[in-house]
C-alpha positions as CSV (number, residue, x, y, z in Angstrom):
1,X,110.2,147.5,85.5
2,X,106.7,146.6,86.9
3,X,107.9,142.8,87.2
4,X,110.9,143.9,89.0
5,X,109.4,146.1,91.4
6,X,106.5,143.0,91.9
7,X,109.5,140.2,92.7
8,X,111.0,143.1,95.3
9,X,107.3,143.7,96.6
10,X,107.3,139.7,97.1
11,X,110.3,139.8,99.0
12,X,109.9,141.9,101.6
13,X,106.3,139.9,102.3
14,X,107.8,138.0,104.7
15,X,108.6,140.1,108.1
16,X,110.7,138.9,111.4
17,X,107.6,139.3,113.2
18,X,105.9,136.6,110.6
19,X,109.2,134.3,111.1
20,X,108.0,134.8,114.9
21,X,105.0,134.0,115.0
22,X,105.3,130.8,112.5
23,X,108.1,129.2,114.8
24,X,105.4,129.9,117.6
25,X,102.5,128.3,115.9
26,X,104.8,125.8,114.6
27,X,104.2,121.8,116.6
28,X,106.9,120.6,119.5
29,X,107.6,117.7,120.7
30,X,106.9,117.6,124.3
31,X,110.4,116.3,126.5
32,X,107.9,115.0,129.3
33,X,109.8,117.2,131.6
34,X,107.5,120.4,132.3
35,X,110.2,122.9,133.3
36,X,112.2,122.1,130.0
37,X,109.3,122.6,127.8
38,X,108.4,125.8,129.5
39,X,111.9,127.1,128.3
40,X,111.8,125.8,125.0
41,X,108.1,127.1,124.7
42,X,106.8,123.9,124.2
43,X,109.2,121.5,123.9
44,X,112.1,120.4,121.1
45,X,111.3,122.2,117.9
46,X,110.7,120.6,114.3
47,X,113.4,121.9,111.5
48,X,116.1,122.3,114.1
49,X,119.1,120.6,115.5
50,X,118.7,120.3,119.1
51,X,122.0,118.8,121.0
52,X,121.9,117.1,124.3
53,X,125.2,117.4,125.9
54,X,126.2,115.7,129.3
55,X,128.6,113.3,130.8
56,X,127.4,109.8,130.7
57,X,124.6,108.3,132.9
58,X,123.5,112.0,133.1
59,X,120.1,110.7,131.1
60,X,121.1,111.9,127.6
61,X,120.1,108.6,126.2
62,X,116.6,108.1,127.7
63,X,115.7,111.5,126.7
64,X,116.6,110.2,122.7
65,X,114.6,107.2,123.9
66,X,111.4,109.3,125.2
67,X,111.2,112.0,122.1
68,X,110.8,108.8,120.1
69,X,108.1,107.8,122.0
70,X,106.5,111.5,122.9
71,X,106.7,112.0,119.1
72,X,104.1,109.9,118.5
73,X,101.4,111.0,120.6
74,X,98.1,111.7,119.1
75,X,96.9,114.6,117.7
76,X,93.5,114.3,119.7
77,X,95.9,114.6,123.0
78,X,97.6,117.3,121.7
79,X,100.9,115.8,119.8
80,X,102.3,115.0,116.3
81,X,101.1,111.3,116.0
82,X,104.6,111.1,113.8
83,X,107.1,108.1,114.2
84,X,111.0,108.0,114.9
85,X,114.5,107.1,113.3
86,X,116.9,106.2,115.5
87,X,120.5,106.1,114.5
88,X,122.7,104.3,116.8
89,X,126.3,104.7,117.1
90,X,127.4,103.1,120.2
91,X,125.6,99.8,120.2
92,X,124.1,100.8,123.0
93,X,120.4,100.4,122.3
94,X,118.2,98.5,124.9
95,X,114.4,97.7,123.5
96,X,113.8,96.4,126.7
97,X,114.2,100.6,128.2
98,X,112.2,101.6,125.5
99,X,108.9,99.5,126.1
100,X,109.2,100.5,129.6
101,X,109.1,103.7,128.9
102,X,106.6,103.2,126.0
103,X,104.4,101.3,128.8
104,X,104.9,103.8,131.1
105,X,103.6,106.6,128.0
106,X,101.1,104.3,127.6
107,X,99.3,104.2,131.3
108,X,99.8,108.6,131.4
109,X,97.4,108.5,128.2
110,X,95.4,105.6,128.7
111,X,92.2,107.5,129.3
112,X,92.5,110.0,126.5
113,X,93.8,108.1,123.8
114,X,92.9,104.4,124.5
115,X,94.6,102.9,121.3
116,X,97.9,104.6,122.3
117,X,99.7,101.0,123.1
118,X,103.3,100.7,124.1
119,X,103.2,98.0,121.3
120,X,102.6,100.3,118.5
121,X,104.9,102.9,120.0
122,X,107.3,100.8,119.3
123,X,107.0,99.9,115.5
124,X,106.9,103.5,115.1
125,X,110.5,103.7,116.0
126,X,112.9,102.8,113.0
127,X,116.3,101.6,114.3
128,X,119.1,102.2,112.5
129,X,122.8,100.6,113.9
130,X,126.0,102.9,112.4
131,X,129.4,101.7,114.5
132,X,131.6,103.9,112.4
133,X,131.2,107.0,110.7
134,X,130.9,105.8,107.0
135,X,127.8,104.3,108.1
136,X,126.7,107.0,110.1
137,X,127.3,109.3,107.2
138,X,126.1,106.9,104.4
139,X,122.9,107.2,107.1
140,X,122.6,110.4,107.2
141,X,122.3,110.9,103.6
142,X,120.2,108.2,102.8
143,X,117.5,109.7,105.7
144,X,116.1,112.1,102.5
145,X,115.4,108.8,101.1
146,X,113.6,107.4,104.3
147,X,111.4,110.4,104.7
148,X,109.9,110.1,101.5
149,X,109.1,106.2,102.4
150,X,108.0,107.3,105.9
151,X,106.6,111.2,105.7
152,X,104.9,110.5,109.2
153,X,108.9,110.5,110.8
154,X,108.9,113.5,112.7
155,X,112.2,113.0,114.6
156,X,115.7,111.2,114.1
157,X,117.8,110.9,117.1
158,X,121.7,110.5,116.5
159,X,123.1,109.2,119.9
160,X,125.8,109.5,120.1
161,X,127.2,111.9,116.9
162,X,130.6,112.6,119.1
163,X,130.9,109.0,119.4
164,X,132.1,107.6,116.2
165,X,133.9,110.8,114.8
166,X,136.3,110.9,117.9
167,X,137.1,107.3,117.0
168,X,138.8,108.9,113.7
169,X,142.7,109.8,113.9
170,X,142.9,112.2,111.4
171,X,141.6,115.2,113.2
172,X,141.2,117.1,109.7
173,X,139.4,114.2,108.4
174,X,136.8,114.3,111.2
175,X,136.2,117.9,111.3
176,X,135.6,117.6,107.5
177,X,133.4,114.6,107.9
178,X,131.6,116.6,110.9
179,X,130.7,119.5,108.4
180,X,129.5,117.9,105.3
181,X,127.0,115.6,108.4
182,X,125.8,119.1,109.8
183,X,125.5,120.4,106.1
184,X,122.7,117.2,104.9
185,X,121.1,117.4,108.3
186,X,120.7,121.4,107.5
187,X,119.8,120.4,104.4
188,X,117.1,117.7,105.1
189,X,115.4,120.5,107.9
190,X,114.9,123.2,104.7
191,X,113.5,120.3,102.9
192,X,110.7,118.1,105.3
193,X,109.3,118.9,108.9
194,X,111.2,116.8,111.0
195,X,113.6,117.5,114.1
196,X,117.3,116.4,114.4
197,X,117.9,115.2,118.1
198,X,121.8,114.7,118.5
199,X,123.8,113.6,122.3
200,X,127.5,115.0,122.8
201,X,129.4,114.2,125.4
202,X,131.9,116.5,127.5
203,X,135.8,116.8,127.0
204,X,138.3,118.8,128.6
205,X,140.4,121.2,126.2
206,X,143.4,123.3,126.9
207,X,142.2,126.8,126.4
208,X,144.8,129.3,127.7
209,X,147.0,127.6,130.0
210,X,144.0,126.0,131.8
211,X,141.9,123.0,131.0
212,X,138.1,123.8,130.6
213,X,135.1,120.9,130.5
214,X,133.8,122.0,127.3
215,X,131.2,120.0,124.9
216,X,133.0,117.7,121.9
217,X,133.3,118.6,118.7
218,X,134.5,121.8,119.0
219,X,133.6,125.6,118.7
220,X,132.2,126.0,115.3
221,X,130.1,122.9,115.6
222,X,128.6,124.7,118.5
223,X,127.3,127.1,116.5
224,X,126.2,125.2,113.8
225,X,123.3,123.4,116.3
226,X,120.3,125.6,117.3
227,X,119.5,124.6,120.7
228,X,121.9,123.1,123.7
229,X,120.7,121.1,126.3
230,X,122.7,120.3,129.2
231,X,122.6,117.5,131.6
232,X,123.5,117.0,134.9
233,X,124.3,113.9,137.4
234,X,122.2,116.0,139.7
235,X,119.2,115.9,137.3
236,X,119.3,118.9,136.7
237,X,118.8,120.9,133.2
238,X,120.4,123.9,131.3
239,X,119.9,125.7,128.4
240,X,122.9,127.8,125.9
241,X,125.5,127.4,123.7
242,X,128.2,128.1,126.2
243,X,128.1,126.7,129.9
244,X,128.8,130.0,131.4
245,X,125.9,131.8,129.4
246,X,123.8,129.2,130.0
247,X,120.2,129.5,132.2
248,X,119.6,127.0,135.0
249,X,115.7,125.1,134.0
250,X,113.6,125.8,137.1
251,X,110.8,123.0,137.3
């Protein structure tokens, strides 16, 4: 009886208000954009799937491109000093916008953290290309693997995750595909401090008799993600899982 009532003491150790204040004290990864890391109290959480929903040229992309990069800033200036996967599924990647903006990371740190280069910035991100989703998914699984060979990754960015299940026409067979993804990436965040980083794209659905612009993938992926970004061509930012609940980001 004593055992069992020790193992029950042990359980209820661990209070919401300890769950608070652990996910407070617990390292971000600044966006670069003040206004959104205001709202997500710091910027994109580790052990979470944030999403980053917009139509395209609405900046989706180079926000993937800049976590890679804001990732890795030092610890002595205030961030992770991790490294970066990034999975690519539209062939899409330009190295050419990623040293620009690793140069431009570069010259915003140069006087606090003088061996910050753009060149190393970049051998800190881990390219990975997946133009179909048995690669994507092979990916995915193997990324346990690739945390152990690189503990100091801190982020993996999927951009686009829409973008090669929609290229499936068994809809069944992409839903089923889209679970058993969300369920390793769940899986990998209970198991190492890392953050997934995912772009979606908009779609219009027939809901009712009217057509709404909704995000892809559907409902219950929607609440399968912990935080929704959306993007604007105005350049503007919101946060929610549904449009219409969503709160405008105010710089």
């Amino acid at each position: 009886m004593a055992s069992s009532s020790n193992k029950l003491s042990n359980l209820l150790n661990n209070s919401c208000l300890d769950i608070l204040r652990r996910e407070n004290q617990s390292s971000k990864i600044t966006t670069g954009h003040k206004g959104l890391d205001r709202y997500l109290g710091g910027g994109i959480a580790l052990r979470k799937i944030t999403e980053l929903v917009g139509n395209s040229g609405t900046g989706k992309t180079k926000m993937c491109l800049q976590l890679c990069l804001n990732v890795q800033i030092p610890k002595s200036a205030g961030g992770l000093e991790g490294a970066a996967l990034f999975i690519d599924t539209r062939r899409d990647f330009h190295p050419d916008r990623l040293q620009e903006l690793a140069k431009d990371l570069e010259r915003q740190y140069k006087h606090r953290a003088p061996d910050f280069v753009a060149s190393k910035m970049l051998q800190n991100v881990h390219y990975v290309s997946c133009p179909n989703a048995a690669q994507l998914m092979a990916t995915v699984l193997s990324a346990r693997r690739d945390l152990i060979a690189h503990p100091n990754i801190k982020v993996i960015v999927i951009d686009s995750l829409a973008f090669s299940l929609r290229m499936l026409q068994d809809g069944a067979q992409s839903f089923e595909l889209l679970l058993e993804l969300l369920e390793s990436m769940r899986q990998l965040l209970r198991e190492h401090q890392v953050a997934w980083v995912v772009s979606n794209v908009l779609t219009n659905r027939c809901i009712g008799r009217r057509f709404h612009v909704v995000p892809a993938l559907g409902e219950t992926y929607s609440h399968m993600i912990n935080e929704r970004i959306w993007f604007s061509l105005s350049g503007q930012h919101s946060l929610g899982k549904l449009w219409k609940t969503s709160r405008l980001v105010k710089d």
